[in-house]
N, C-alpha and C positions, 0 to 999 in steps of 0.2 A: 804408437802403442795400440794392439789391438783391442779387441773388446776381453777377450779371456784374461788378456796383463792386465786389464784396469780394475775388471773384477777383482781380481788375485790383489792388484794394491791397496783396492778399498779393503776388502777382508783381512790386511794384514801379512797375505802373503801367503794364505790358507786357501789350497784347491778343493775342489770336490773328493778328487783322490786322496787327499791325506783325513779326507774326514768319513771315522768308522761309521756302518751303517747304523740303524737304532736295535737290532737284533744282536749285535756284537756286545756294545753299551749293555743290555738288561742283562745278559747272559753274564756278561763277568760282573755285573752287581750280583744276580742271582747265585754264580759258583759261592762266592764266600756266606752265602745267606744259607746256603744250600749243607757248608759245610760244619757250621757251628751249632743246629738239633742234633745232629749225625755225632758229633764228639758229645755234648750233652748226655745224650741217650746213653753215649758208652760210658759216661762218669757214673750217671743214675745207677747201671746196672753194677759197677763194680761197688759202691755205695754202698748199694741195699745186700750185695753178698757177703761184704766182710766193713759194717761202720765204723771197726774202732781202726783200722786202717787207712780205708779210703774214705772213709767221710768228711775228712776235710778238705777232700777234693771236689765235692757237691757244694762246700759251707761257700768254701773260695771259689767256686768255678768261672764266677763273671771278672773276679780279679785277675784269676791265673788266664786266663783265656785273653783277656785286654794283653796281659805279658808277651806271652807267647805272640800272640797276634803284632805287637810291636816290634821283636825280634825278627819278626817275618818282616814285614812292610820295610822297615829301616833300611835291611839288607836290597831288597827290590830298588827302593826309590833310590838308596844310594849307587845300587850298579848298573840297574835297565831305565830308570829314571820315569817306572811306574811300579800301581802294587803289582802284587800275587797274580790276582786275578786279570789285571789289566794286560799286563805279558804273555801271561799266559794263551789270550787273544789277538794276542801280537800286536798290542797298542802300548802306548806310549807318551806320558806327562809333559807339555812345552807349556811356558809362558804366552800366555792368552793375549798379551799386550805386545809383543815383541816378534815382529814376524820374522827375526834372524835368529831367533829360538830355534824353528823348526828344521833349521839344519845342522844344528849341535846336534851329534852322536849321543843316543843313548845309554852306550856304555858309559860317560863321565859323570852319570846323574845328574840329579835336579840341582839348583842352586841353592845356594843355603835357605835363603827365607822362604823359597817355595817347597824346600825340603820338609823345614817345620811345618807349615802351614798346612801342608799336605798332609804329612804325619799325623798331627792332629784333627785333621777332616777323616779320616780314616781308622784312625783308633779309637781317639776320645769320644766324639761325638756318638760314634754306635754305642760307647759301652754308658754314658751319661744315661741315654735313652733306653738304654734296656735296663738300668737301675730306674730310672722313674715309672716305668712297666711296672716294675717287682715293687715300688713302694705303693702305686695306686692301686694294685689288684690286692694286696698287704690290708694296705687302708680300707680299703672297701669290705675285705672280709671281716674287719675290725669294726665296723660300723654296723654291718648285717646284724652279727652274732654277739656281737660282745655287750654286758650292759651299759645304757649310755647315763656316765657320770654327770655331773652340772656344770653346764655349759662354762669354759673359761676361753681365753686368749685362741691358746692352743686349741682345742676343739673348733672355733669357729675357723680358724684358720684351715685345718684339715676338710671341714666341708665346703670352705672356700674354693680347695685345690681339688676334692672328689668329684665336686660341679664344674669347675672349670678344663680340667683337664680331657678327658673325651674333646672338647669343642678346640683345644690348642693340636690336642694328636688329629683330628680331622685334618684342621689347617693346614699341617707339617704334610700330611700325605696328600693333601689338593698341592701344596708348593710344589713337591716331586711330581705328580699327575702332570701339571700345568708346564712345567720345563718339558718334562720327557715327550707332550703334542708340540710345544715349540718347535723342539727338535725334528719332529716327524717332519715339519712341515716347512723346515728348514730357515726359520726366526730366530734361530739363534743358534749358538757354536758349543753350549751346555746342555748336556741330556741330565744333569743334575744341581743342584744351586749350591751343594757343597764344592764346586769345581769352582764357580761362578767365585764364592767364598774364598778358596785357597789359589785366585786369582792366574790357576792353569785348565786347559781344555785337554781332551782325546784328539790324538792323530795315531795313524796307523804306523808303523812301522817300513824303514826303508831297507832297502838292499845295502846300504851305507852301514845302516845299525845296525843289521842281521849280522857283517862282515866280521864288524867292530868284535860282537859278541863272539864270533869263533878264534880272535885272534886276543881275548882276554888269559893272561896266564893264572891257571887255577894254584899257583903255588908261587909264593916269593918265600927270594931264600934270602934269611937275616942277611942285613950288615953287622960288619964287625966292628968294634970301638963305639956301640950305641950305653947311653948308662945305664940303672938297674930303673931308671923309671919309664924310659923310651920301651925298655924291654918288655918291661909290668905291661904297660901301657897295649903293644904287638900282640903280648899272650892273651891278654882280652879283646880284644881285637880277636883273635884267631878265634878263640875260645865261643865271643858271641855268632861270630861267622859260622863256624859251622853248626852251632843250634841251629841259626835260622837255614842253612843249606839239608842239614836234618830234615826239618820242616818242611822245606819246600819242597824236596824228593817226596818226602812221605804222604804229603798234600796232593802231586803231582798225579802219584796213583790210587791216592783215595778220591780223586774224582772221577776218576772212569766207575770206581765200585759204584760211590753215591751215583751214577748215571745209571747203573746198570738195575742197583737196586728201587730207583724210580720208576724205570722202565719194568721192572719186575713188576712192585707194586702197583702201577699204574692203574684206570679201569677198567681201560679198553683192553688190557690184559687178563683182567682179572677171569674172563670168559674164557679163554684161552686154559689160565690155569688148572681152574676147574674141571674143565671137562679133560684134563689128563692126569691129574691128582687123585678126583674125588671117586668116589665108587658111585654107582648106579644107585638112585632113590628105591628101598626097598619098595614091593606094592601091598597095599592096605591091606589088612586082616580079612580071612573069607569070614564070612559070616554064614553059615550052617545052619539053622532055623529062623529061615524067612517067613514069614506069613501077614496076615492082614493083621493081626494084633499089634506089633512092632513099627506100622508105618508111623511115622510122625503127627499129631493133630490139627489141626490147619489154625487154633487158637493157642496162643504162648504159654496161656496160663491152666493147659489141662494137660492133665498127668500121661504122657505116653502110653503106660503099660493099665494105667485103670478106668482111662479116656473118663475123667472126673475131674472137677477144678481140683489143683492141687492141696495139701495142706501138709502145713507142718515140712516146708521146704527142705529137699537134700539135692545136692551133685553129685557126679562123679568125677571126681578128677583125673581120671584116665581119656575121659572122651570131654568133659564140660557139657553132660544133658542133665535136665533140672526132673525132679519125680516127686511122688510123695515117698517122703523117709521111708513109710512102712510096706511100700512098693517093691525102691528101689532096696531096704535091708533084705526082703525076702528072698526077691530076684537073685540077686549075687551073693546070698547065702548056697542056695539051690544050687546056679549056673556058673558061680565063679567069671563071671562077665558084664560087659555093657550091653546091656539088651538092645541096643539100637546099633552100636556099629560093632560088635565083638571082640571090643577090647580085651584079654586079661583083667580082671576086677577084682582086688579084696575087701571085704568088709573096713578095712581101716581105712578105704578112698573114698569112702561115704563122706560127704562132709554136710554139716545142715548150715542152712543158709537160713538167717535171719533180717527179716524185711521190714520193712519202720513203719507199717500201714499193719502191720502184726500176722 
């Protein structure tokens, strides 16, 4: 046995080559992270345009979206034998412990218990955490603003959980930090501890299971002599099946959008944008009666136009220069202007400024 087989039996049977790089791993974490503000944003909007409609679609969003999200994932682990996003990168779910996993065909899915387990590392767990989001930021606002009654059970318990949690969400994001350099640095077989959890790892995709997937038939045709529960049973079946194939089409090319519009909005674009959108910065007002009276005074507190300390404080709020009231009333009564840069000025942009030293 060489040296590459003995690594390969220590590891379980897991080469280099079947393990995705760490750019692969964040990316298909990042796709679904990527596309769940993106639908948000489109609930929000339809929301606020028509509430007695869609406003229960805002109330439920983290529910219906957990749903949907299940229907998606189910379909995935049950046929490619990963999720959405994992496939999509051309990787794929094996048992972590079992190094004759990695040559079962991902067409026949995951096994049962790593089916569940997975399922639930990928559903539940995001949607628990983004309800304890919405209760602590909930709570906190409620603490801010709201008056605070006499301390009971509940109450102390709530500032129990408003101080402790920041330091448990730290931890939870050092745990993911702390795998994902593991990984880098090739100490471990999990770029995430929810894998670690649901007791399967990432491998990449074979020419075996690419084959498999072209030679799946997208349609079985009924048996005949099944009874009306086997039948129920098939029509939901069918029924759930193609939401979730729905989905994944629709998913499939709403990530190029959300990439596209990333790259739109990006910042290093933003320059780009600009300068073929925007129009030219108009240039500053002429100013027509220049002279020595108008220069500026080298001290704050004297009046531009009566070169006197000031009194009885006014602005202008077209330019922001400070005068004495009965300076600047006279001035932009006369000249309809800023005497100092040639604003446009009405009398109604006078405003007096009142200073606490009087």
């Amino acid at each position: 046995m060489n040296m590459a087989e003995h690594g390969a039996h220590l590891t379980g049977g897991f080469t280099d080559e079947d393990r995705p790089s760490i750019f692969e791993v964040v990316a298909q974490d990042n796709l679904m992270t990527a596309v769940r503000p993106a639908l948000q944003h489109a609930v929000k909007v339809l929301a606020e345009s028509n509430p007695a409609r869609y406003g229960f679609l805002w109330h439920w969003f983290d529910e219906i979206y957990a749903a949907l999200d299940l229907l998606l994932q189910h379909r995935y682990l049950s046929l490619t034998s990963g999720s959405f996003s994992e496939n999509f990168y051309g990787l794929k779910r094996v048992n972590a412990w079992n190094k004759k996993d990695l040559m079962r065909l991902a067409s026949k899915g995951l096994p049962s218990k790593l089916y569940w387990k997975s399922l639930f590392m990928l559903v539940m767990v995001p949607y628990l955490k983004t309800k304890l989001d919405r209760i602590f930021t909930q709570m906190r606002e409620e603490d801010d603003y709201y008056i605070h009654l006499p301390e009971s059970h509940w109450k102390r318990f709530c500032k129990a959980f408003l101080a402790a949690y920041p330091f448990v969400n730290m931890a939870w994001e050092g745990w993911f930090l702390t795998y994902q350099l593991l990984y880098i640095f090739k100490k471990t077989y999990y770029h995430s501890p929810l894998l670690l959890l649901a007791g399967v790892r990432l491998v990449n995709l074979r020419g075996e299971d690419i084959r498999a997937f072209d030679k799946m038939p997208s349609f079985v045709y009924p048996q005949q002599g099944r009874s009306v529960a086997e039948k129920l049973k098939s029509f939901f079946s069918k029924a759930v099946g193609g939401i979730a194939l729905s989905l994944s089409n629709t998913l499939s090319i709403s990530v190029f959008f959300l990439q596209f519009l990333e790259w739109w909005y990006s910042s290093e674009n933003q320059d780009i944008i600009k300068s073929l959108t925007s129009h030219p910065a108009p240039p500053p007002p002429v100013h027509y009666e220049q002279n020595e009276t108008m220069a500026l005074p080298k001290l704050k507190t004297v009046c531009p136009l009566c070169h006197r300390t000031r009194t009885n404080d006014a602005a202008l709020a077209t330019s922001g220069y400070v005068f004495c009231y009965r300076c600047a009333f006279n001035y932009v009564k006369r000249h309809q202007r800023c005497p100092i840069t040639g604003y446009p000025t009405e009398l109604q942009h006078i405003v007096k400024l009142y200073c606490p030293e009087g």
